[in-house]
C-alpha positions as CSV (number, residue, x, y, z in Angstrom):
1,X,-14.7,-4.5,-1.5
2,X,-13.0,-5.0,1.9
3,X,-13.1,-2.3,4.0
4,X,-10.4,-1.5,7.1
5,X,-12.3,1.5,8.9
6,X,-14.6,-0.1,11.3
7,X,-11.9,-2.7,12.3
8,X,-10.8,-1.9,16.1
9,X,-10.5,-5.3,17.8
10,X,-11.5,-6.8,21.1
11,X,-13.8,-3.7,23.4
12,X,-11.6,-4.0,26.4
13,X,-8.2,-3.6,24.4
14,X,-5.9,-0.5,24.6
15,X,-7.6,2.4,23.8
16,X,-7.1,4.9,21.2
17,X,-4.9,7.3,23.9
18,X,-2.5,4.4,24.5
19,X,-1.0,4.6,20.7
20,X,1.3,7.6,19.5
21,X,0.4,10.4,17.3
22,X,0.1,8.9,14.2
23,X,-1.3,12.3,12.6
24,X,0.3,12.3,8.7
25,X,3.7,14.2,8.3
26,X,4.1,16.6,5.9
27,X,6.8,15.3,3.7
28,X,4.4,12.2,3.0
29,X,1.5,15.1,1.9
30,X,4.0,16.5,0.0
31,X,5.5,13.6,-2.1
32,X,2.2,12.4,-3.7
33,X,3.1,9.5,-5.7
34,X,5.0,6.1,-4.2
35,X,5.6,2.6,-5.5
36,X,4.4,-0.1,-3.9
37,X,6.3,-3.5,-5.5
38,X,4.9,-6.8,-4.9
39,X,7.5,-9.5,-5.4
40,X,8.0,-12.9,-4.1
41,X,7.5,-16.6,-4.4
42,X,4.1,-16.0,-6.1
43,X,6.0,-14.6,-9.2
44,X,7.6,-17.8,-9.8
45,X,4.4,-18.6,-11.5
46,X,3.0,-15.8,-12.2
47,X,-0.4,-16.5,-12.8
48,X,-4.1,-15.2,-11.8
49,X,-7.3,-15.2,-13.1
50,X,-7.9,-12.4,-15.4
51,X,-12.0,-12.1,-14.9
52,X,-13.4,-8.6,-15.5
53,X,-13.9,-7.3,-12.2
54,X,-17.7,-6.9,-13.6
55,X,-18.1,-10.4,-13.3
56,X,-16.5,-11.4,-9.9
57,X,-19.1,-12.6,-7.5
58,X,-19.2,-13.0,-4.0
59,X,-19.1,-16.9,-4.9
60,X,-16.3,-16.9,-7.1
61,X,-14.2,-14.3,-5.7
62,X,-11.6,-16.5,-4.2
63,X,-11.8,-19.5,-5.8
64,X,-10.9,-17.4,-9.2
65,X,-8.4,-14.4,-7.2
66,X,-7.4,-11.8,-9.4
67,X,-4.2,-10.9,-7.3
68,X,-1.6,-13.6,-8.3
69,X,0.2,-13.0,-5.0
70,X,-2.5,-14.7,-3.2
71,X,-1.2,-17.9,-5.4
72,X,-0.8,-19.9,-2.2
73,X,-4.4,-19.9,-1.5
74,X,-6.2,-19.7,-4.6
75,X,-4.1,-22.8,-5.8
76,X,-6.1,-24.7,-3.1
77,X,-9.2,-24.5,-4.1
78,X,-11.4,-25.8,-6.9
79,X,-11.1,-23.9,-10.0
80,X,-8.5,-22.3,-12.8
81,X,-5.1,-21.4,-10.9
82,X,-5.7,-25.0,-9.0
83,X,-6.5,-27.2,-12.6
84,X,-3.3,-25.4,-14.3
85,X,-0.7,-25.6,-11.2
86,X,-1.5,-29.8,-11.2
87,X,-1.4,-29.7,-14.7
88,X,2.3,-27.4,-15.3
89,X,4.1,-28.3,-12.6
90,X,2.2,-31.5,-11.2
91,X,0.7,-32.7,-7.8
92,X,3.4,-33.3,-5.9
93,X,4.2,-29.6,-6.6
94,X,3.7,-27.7,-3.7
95,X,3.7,-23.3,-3.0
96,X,6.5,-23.7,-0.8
97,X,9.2,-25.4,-3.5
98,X,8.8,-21.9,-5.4
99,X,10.8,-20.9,-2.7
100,X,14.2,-22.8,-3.9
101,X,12.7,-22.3,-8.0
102,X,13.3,-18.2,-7.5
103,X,16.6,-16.9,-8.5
104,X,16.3,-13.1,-9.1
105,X,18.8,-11.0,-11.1
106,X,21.7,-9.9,-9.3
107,X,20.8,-5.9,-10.3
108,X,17.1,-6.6,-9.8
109,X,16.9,-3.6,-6.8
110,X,18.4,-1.0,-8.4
111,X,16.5,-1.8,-11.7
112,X,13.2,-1.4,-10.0
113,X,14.1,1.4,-7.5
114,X,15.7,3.3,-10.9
115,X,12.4,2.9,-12.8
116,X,10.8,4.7,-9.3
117,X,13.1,7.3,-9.5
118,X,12.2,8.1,-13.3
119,X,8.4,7.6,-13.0
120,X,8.6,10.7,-10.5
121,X,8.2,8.4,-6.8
122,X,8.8,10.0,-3.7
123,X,8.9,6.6,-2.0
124,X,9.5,3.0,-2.6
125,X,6.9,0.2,-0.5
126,X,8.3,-3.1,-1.2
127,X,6.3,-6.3,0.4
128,X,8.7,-7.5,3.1
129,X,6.5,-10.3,3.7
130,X,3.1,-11.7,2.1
131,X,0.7,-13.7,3.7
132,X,2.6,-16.6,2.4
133,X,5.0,-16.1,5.2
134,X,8.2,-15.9,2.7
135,X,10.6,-13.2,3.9
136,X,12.7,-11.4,1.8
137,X,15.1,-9.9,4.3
138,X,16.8,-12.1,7.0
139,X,14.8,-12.9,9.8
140,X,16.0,-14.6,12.7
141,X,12.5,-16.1,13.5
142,X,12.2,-18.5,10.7
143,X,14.4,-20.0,7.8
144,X,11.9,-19.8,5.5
145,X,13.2,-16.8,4.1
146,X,15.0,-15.1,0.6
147,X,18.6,-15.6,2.9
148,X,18.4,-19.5,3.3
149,X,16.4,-20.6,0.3
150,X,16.7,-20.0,-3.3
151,X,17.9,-16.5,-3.7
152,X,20.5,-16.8,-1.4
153,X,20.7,-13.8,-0.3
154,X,18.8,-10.5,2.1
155,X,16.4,-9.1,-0.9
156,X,15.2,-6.4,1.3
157,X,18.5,-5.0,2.3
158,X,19.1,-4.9,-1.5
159,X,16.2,-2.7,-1.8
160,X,16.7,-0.7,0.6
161,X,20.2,0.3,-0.6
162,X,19.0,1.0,-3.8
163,X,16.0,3.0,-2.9
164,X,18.0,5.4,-0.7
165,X,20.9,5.7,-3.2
166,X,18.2,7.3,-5.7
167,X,17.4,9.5,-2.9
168,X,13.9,7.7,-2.2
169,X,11.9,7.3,0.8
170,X,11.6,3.5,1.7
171,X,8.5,2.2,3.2
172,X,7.6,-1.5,4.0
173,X,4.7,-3.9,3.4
174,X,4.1,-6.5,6.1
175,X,1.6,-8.6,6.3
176,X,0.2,-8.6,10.1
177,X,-2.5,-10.9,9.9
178,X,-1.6,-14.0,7.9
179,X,1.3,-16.0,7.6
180,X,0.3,-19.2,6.1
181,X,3.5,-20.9,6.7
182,X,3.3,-21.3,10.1
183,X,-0.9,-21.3,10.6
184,X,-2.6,-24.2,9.9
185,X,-6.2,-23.5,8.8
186,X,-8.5,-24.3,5.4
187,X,-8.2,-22.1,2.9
188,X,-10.2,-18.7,2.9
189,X,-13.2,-18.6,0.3
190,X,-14.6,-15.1,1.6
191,X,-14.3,-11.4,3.1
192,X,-15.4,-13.1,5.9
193,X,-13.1,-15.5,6.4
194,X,-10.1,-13.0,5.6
195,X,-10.7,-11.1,9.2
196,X,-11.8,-14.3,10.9
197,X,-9.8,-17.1,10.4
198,X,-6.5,-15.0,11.6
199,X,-4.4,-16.1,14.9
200,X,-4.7,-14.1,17.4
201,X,-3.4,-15.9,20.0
202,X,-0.1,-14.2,21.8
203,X,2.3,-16.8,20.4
204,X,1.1,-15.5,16.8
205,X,1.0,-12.0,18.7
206,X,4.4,-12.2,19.5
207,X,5.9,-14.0,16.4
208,X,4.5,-10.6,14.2
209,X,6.1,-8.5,16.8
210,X,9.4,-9.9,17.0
211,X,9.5,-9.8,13.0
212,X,8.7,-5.9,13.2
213,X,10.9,-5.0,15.5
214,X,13.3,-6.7,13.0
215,X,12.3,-4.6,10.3
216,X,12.3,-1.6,12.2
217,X,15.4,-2.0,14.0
218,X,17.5,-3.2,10.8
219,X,15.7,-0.4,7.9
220,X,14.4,2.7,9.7
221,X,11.6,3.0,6.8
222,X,9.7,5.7,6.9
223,X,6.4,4.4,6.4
224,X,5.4,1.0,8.2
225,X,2.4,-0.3,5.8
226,X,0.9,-3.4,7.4
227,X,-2.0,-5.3,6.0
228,X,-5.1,-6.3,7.0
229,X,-5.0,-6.4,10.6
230,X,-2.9,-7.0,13.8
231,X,-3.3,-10.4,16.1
232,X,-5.8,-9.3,18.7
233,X,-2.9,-10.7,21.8
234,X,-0.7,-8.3,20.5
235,X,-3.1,-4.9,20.9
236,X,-3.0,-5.0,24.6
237,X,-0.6,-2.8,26.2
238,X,2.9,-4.7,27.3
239,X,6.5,-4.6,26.1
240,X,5.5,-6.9,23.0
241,X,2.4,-4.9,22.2
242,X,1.3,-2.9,19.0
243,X,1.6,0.2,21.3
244,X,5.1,-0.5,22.2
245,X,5.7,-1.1,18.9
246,X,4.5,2.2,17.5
247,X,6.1,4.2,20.2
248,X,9.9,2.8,19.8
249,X,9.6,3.5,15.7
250,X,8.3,6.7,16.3
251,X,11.3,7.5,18.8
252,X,13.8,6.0,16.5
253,X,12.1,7.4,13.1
254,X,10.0,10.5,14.1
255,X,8.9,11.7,10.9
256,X,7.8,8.4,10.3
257,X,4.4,7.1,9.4
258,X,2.0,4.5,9.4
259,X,-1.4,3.4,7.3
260,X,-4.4,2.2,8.5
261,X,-4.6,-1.4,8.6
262,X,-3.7,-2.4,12.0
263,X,-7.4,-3.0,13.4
264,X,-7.1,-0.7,16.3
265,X,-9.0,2.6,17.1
266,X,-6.0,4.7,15.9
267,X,-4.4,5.4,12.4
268,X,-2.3,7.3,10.5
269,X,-3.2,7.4,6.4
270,X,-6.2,6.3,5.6
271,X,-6.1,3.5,2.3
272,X,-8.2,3.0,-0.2
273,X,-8.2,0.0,-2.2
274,X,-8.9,0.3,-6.1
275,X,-11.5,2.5,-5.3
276,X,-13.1,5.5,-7.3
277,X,-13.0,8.5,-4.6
278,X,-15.5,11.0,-6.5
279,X,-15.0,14.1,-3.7
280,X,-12.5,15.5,-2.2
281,X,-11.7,14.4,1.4
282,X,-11.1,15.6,4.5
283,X,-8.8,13.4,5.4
284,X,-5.7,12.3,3.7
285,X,-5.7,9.4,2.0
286,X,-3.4,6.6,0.1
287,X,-5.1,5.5,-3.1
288,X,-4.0,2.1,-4.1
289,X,-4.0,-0.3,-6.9
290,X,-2.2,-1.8,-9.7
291,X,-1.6,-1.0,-13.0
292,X,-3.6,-4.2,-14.5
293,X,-5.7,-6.3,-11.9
294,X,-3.2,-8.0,-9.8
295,X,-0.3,-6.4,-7.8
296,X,2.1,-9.3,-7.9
297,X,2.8,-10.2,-11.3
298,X,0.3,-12.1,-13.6
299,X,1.9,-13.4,-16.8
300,X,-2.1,-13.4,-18.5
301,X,-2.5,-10.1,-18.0
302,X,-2.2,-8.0,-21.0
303,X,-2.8,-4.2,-22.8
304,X,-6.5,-4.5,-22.2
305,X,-6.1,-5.2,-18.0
306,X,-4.1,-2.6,-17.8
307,X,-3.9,1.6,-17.0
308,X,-1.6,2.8,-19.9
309,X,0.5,5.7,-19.0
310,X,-1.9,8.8,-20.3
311,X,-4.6,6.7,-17.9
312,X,-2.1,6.8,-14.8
313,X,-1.2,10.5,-15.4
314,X,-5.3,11.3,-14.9
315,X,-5.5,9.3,-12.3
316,X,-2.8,10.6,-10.2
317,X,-4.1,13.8,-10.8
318,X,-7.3,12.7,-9.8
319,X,-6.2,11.3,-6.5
320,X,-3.9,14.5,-5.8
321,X,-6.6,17.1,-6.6
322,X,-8.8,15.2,-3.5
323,X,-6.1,15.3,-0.8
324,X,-4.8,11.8,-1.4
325,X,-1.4,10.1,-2.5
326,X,-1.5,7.7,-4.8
327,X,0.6,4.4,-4.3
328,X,1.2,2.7,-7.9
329,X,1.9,-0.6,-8.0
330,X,4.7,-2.6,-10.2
331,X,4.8,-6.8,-10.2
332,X,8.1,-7.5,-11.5
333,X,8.8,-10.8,-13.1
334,X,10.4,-13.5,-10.8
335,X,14.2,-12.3,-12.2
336,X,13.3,-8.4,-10.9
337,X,12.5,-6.8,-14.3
338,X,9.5,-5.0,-15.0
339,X,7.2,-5.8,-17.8
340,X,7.4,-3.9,-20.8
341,X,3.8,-2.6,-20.4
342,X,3.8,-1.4,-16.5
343,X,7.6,0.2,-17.3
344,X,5.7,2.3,-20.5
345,X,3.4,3.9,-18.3
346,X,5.2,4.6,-15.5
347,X,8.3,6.3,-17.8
348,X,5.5,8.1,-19.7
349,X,3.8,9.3,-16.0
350,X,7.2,10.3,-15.5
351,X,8.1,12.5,-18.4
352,X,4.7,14.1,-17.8
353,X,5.8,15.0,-14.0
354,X,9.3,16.5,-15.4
355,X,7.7,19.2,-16.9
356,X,3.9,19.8,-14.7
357,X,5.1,18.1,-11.7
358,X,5.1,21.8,-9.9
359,X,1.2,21.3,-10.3
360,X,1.4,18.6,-7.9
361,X,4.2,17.8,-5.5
362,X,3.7,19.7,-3.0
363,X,0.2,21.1,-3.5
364,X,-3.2,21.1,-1.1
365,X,-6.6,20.5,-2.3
366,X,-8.6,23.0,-3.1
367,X,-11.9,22.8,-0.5
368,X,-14.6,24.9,-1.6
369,X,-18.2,23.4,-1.9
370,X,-18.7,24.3,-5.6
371,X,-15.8,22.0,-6.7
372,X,-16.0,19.0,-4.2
373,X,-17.1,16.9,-6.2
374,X,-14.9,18.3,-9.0
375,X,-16.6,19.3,-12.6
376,X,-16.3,17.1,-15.5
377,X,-13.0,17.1,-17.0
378,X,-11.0,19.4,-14.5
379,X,-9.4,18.8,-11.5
380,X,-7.9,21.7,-9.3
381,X,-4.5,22.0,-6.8
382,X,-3.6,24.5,-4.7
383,X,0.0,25.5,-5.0
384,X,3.3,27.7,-5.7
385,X,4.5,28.9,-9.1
386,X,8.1,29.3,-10.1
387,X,8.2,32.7,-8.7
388,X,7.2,31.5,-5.2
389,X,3.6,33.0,-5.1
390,X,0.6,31.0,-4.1
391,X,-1.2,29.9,-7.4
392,X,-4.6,27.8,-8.0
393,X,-3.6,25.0,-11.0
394,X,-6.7,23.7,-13.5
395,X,-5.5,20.6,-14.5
396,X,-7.8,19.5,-18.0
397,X,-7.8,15.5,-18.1
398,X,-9.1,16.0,-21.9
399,X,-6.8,18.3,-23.9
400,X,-7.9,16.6,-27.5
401,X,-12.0,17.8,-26.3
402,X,-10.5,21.3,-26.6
403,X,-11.2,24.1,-24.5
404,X,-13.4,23.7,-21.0
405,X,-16.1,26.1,-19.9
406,X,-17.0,26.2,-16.6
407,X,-20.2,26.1,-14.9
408,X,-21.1,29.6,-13.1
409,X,-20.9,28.5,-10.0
410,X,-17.6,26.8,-10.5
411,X,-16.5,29.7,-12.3
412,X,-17.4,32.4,-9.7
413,X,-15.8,30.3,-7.4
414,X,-12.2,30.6,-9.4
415,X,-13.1,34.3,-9.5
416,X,-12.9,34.3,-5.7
417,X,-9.2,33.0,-5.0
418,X,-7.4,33.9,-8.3
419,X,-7.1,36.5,-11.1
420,X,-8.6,36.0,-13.9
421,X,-7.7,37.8,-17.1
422,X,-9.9,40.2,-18.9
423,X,-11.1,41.1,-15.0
424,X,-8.7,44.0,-14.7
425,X,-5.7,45.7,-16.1
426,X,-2.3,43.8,-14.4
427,X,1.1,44.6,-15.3
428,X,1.0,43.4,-18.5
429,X,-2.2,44.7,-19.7
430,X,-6.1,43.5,-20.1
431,X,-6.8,40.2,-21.0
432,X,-3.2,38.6,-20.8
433,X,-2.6,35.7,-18.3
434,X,0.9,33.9,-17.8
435,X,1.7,30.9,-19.1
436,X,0.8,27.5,-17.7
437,X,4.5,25.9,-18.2
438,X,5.8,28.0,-14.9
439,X,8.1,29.5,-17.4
440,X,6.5,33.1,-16.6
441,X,6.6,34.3,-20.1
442,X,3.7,36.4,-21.2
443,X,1.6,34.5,-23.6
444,X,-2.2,34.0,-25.0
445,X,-4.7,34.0,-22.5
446,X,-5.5,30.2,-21.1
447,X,-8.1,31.5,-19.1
448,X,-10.9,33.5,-20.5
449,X,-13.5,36.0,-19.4
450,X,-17.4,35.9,-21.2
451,X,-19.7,37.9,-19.1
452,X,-19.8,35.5,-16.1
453,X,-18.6,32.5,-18.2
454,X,-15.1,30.9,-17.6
455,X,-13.2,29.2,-20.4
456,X,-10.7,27.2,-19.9
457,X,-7.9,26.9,-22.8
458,X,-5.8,23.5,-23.0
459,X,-3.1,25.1,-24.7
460,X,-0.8,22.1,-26.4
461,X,-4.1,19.3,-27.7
462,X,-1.2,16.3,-27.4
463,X,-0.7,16.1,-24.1
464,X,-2.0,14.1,-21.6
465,X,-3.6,16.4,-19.1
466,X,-3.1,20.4,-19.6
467,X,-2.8,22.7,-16.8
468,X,-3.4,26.3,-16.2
469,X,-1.9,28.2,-13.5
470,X,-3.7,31.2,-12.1
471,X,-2.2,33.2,-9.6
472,X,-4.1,33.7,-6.0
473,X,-5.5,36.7,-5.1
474,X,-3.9,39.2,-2.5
């Protein structure tokens, strides 16, 4: 597991006080779920190893990738992507002529931002660049880009028009610290190797600046979501710098936002990496992953790699209920569509959000030390109901296991912050609670009372994840 935290670069570079506030807007803690999309040259062929993450080993962990968009490496080093590249498309084959074999659909943009839209997405993150080096808008620094080889034309500018025409944030992926195309170095077999065979000198430093000022200057995205780290040169204060940087897209986009991922000793959301977060945090944070094992899209991969869309709902619940976003990612096929498994779940995620969204856009964790580290089979958001007034939501992951009784402590702790019924005579009588659906309609009780027992009622066993809606005391 790679982790960003501890990554700050050289002692004597800027401090933290040199960067802008980078503290998370509100909109982005509102919106909870975004797409990330990984497309480029690596889904051209489409291919990864499909090893249970169980049995990756330090020793085999790059030399048998699971993320097909790190083609351009894997495929030189001994092992499966390597033996079937030489054998399908031969040796004299190489990563870079993908670049004139891509030819994406015409409509690919608004296929992909229109399949956001309906999943429930607040925001769009399209890679702008990988650590292949292939750019998909039109950069002035280099031809290798979408503009001058095969597809002929600025993908990025595609996707942003699209994004924003379904009324959709745009962020963008960039890749900070690699860009094979214009390094020279053996290929990485290692953790290790990821953070330390990066340029850092100022040419590099400078050729990474000059392509986000591009991106800033030409997109205004709202969220700038680099990876892995930042050329050391370039985290010294000057008019090139990171700092500089940071400042002039603040002043030009000031509810914008940054992630974590720059190796300096300042960030805005924290990312978390197909990671299980079993508490709920202090800090936001951006949970991401794919929906099978690879982001970019991996041809091999199939039912049993991948989240269907019951699994997705949980999980974005799970992320929400402890103060994260989750970022869900889509690898569409070299011609832009989606594969028929990743668009299931994310129109079935979507249907769910149509009708329990309220539950969780918008909503604040609940921090209380009986539930952070949430009970078994319940998660919990702070929120508002139709009506406008401040509500506590139980979100059941299990409906089909039937009611959920809580432990006392837990209980009590519900007890605290929100009426219960059978506590006390409301409006409309002992015992009667309002439905879950934010319809307001008077219905069975969905909450229960037993001496100092809780029970917590599904309602509808079908569906995905059930929620209850309490309202808040006072």
């Amino acid at each position: 597991m790679i982790s960003f935290d501890d990554r700050h670069g050289p002692a004597d570079a800027a401090p933290a006080t040199a960067y802008p506030d980078l503290a998370v807007p509100e909109w982005y803690r509102d919106a909870k779920l975004g797409m990330f999309v990984h497309w480029g040259l690596y889904s051209v062929p489409a291919w990864a190893d499909v090893l249970d993450r169980s049995d990756v080993t330090a020793e085999t962990a790059y030399a048998r990738h699971q993320y097909a968009e790190w083609y351009a490496n894997t495929v030189r080093l001994d092992g499966p992507t390597k033996a079937r590249h030489e054998e399908i498309y031969g040796l004299g084959h190489s990563y870079e002529d993908f670049a004139d074999d891509w030819h994406p659909a015409e409509d690919a943009a608004r296929g992909i931002a229109g399949l956001a839209a309906r999943a429930g997405a607040r925001y769009v993150v399209p890679t702008t660049k990988h650590h292949d080096g292939f750019c998909l808008w039109d950069s002035a620094t280099t031809p290798f880009t979408a503009a001058r080889r095969g597809p002929g034309r600025d993908l990025l500018a595609e996707f942003a028009e699209a994004v924003r025409a379904e009324g959709l944030r745009l962020g963008l992926y960039y890749s900070g610290a690699h860009d094979w195309h214009v390094s020279d170095f053996p290929p990485l077999t290692s953790n290790h190797e990821l953070f330390a065979l990066r340029r850092n000198d100022p040419a590099f430093a400078d050729f990474a600046a000059a392509q986000l000022r591009e991106l800033i200057d030409g997109f205004s995205p709202d969220i700038l979501w680099n990876d892995i780290d930042w050329p050391d040169a370039g985290k010294y204060d000057g008019p090139s710098s990171l700092q500089q940087l940071l400042r002039d897209y603040l002043a030009a986009v000031p509810h914008g936002m940054v992630n974590d991922r720059w190796g300096v000793p300042a960030h805005g959301v924290l990312t978390r990496e197909y990671q299980d977060i079993t508490e709920v945090q202090d800090e936001v944070f951006e949970s991401t992953r794919g929906l099978g094992l690879s982001f970019g899209y991996n041809a091999d991969e199939s039912a049993e790699h991948a989240l269907d869309g019951s699994a997705l709902i949980r999980l974005l619940v799970d992320v929400v209920s402890k103060n994260g976003n989750l970022l869900i990612n889509v690898g569409p096929r070299a011609d832009g569509s989606i594969p028929p498994l990743q668009a299931a779940a994310l129109e079935q995620l979507g249907r769910w959000l149509s009708a329990h969204g309220m539950a969780l856009y918008g909503t604040r964790p609940w921090f209380h030390e009986a539930v952070r580290t949430p009970p078994t089979g319940v998660r919990f958001t702070l929120g508002e109901g139709a009506d406008g007034r401040e509500v506590l939501h139980a979100l059941l992951l299990d409906p089909a296991a039937g009611p959920v009784t809580l432990d006392p402590q837990v209980g009590a702790a519900v007890r605290e912050i929100a009426d219960v019924p059978g506590e006390s005579a409301g409006a409309d009588g002992p015992g009667t609670s309002k439905r879950a659906d934010g319809t307001g309609e008077p219905g069975a009780p969905r909450a229960a009372l037993d001496g100092d027992r809780l029970t917590l009622h599904p309602g509808a066993p079908d569906a995905e994840v059930s929620v209850v809606t309490l309202p808040r005391r006072g």
